[in-house]
C-alpha positions as CSV (number, residue, x, y, z in Angstrom):
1,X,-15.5,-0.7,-4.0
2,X,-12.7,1.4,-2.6
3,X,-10.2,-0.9,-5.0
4,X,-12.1,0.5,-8.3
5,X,-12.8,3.7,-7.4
6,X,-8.8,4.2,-6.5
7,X,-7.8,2.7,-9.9
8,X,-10.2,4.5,-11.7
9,X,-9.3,8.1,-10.6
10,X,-5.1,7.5,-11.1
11,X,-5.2,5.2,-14.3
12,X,-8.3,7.7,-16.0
13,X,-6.2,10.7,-14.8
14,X,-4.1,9.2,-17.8
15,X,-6.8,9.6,-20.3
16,X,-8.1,12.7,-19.2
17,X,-4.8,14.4,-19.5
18,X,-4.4,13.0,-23.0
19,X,-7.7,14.6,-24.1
20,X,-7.0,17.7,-22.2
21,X,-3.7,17.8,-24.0
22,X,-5.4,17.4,-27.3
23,X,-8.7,19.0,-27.5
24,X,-8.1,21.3,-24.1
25,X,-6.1,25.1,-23.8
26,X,-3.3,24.6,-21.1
27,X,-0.7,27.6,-20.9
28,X,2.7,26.4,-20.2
29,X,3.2,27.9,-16.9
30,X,0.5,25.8,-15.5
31,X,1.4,22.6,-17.1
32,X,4.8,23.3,-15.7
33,X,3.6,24.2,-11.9
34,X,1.3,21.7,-12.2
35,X,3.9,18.9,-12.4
36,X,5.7,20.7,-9.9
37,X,3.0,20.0,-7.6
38,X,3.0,16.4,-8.4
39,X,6.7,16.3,-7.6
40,X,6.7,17.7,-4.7
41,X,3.6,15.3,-3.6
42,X,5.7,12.0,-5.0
43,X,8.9,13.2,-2.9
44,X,7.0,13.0,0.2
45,X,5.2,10.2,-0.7
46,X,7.6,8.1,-1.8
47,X,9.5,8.3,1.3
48,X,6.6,7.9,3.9
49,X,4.9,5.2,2.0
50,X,7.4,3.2,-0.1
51,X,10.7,3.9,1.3
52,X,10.2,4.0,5.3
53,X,8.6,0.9,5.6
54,X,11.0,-1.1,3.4
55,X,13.5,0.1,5.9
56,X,11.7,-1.2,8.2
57,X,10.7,-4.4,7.1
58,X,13.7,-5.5,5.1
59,X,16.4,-3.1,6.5
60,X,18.4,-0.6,5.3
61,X,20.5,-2.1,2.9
62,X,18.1,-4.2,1.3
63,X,15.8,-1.2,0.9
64,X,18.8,0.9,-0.6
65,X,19.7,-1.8,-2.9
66,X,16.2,-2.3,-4.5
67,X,15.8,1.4,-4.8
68,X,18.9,2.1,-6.4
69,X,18.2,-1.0,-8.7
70,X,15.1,0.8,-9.5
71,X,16.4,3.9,-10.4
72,X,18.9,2.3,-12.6
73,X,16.2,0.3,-14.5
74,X,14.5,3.7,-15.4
75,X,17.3,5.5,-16.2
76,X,18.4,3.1,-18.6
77,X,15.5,2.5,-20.4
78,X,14.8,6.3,-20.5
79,X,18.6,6.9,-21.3
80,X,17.9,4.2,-24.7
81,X,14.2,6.4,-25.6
82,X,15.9,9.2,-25.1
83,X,19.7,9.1,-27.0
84,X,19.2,5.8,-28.7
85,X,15.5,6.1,-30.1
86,X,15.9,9.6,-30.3
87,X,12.5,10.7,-29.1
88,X,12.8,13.4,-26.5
89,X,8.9,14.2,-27.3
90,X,5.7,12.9,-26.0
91,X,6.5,9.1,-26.5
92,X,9.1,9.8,-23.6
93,X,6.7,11.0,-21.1
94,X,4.5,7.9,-22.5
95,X,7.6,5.4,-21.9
96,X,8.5,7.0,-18.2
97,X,4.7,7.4,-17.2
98,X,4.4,3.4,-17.8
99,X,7.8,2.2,-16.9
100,X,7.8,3.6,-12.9
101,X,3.9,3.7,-13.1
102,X,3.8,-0.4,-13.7
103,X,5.8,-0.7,-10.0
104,X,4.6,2.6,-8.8
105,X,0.3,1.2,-9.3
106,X,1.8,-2.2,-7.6
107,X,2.6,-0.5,-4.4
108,X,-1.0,1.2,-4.8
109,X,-2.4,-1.5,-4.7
110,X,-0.7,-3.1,-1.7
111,X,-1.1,0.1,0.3
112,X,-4.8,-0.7,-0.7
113,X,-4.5,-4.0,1.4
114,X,-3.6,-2.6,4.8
115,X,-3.3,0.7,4.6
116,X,-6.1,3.2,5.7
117,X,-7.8,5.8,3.7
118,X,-5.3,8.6,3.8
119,X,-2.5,6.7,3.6
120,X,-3.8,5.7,0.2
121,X,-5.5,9.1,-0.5
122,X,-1.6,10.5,0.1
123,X,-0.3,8.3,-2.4
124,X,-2.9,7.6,-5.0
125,X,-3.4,11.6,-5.1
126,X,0.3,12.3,-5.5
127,X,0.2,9.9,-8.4
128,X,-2.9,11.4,-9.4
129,X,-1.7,14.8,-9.8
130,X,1.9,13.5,-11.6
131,X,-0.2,11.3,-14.4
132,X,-2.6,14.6,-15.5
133,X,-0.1,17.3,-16.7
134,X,2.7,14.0,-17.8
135,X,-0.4,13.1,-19.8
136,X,-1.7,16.7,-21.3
137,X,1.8,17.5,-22.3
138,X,2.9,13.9,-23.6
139,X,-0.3,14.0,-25.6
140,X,-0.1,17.2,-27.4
141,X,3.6,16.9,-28.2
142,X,2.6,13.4,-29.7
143,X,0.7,15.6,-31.7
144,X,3.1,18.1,-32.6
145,X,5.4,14.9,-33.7
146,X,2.5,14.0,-36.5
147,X,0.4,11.2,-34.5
148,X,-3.3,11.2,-35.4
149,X,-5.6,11.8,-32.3
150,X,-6.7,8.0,-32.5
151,X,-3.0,6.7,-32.1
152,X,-2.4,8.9,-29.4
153,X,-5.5,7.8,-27.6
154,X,-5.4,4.5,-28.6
155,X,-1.5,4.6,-26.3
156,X,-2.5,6.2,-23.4
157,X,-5.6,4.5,-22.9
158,X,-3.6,1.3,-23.1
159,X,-0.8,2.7,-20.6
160,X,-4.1,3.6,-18.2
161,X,-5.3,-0.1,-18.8
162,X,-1.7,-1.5,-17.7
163,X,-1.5,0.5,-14.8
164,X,-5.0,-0.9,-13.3
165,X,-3.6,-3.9,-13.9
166,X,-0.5,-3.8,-11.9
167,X,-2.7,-2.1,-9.2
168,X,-5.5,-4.6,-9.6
169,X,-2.5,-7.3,-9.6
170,X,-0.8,-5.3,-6.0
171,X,-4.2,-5.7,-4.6
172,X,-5.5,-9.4,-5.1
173,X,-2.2,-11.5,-6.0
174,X,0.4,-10.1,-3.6
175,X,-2.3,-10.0,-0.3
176,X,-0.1,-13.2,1.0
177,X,3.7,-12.4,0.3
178,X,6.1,-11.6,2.7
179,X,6.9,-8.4,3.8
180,X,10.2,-8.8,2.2
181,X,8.9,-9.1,-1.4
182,X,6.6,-6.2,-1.0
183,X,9.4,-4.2,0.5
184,X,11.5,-5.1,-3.0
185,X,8.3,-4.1,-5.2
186,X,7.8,-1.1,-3.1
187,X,11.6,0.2,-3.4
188,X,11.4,-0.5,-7.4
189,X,8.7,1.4,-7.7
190,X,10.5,4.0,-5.3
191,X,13.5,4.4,-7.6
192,X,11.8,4.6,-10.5
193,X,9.6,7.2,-9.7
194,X,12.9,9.0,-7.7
195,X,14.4,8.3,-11.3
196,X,11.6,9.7,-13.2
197,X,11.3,13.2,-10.9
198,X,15.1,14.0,-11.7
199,X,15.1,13.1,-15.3
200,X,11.7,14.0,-16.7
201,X,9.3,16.0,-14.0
202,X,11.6,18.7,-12.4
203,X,13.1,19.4,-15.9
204,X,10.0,19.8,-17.9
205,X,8.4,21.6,-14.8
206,X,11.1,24.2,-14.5
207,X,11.0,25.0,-18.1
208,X,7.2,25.3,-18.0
209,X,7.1,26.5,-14.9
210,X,10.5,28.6,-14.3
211,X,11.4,29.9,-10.6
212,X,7.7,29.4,-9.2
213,X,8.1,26.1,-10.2
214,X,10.1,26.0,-6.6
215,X,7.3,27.1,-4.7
216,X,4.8,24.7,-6.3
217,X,7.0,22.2,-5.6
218,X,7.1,22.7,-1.9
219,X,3.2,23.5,-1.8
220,X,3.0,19.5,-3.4
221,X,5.1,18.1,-0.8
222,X,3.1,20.1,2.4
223,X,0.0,18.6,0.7
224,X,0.9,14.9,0.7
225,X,2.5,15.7,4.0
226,X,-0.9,16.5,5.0
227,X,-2.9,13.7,4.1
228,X,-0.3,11.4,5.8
229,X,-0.6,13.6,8.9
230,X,-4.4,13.3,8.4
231,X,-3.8,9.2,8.0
């Protein structure tokens, strides 16, 4: 029960920021510290549940070499969206929510098979917070580009359907595997979303958010740091 309810609150986050973004009023400055809450909640959480216990099941340079691999994976693919594709707009945010979230909801679901309740509750709420603003302002500049509310819809609810998926998947297929290949799943997902906050979260939430952006950001990270205190 646990499983759904998890999956259900961080994949409908998705569809509830697209609807906010569409038919919902959100002033820029709260979009923008907003996402820097979810930053700063991903930066701890990352580390704590994705990072540290690669290193500690599969070593340092393994753990540095999957993560960087990550990272480069995201930036790549963001790199083509962004200067290739040219589409800087809400299908960007669409592209970098799925492409770290489809690793990131993968680890969520393994922490789901032998972590306890905060530990999850630190992650899944860190991704929680990240997928509602990414979501509000990918929708409503989708909308601004000329997509028909349906379209836009019809794309994140399919994004929020892959993510349970992949989380769904980290839960049920991957109970077995070695430590090592959850450690390599884990540090993908960690450099993607590492990836993701340089490229496409900080930026937007400091142009949203300007300097209090800062402080959110720092507010996020004491949070998650809370709940893994807590766990």
């Amino acid at each position: 029960m646990l499983v759904f309810a998890v999956i259900l609150v961080v994949s409908g986050a998705l569809i509830i920021g697209a609807l906010w973004g569409l038919y919902g009023y959100m002033p820029d400055w709260l979009q923008g510290n907003l996402l820097a809450l979810a930053g700063g909640a991903l930066m701890i959480s990352v580390v704590i549940e994705l990072v540290q216990p690669a290193v500690h099941d599969s070593g340092l340079l393994t753990t540095a070499a999957f993560t960087l691999l990550g990272a480069v994976i995201f930036t790549s693919v963001d790199y083509l969206i962004d200067e290739k594709m040219h589409n800087k707009g809400g299908a960007g945010l669409l592209a970098a929510i799925t492409l770290d979230g489809v690793p990131e909801n993968l680890a969520l679901g393994v922490a789901l098979i032998g972590s306890d309740a905060m530990q999850v509750a630190a992650l899944a709420g860190s991704i929680l917070l990240s997928n509602l603003p990414e979501a509000a302002g990918g929708a409503k500049q989708m909308e601004e580009d000329g997509n028909s509310h349906k379209r836009i819809l019809m794309l994140w609810l399919g994004a929020a359907v892959l993510l349970s998926l992949s989380a769904i998947a980290g839960k049920t297929l991957l109970k077995d595997v070695s430590d090592d290949v959850i450690s390599i799943i884990n540090c993908l997902a960690a450099g993607a979303v590492i990836a993701s906050l340089a490229t496409e979260v900080f930026p937007t939430a400091f142009k949203r958010g300007n300097h209090w952006a800062g402080i959110s950001t720092a507010i996020g990270l004491m949070m998650a740091l809370g709940l893994h205190q807590l766990g």
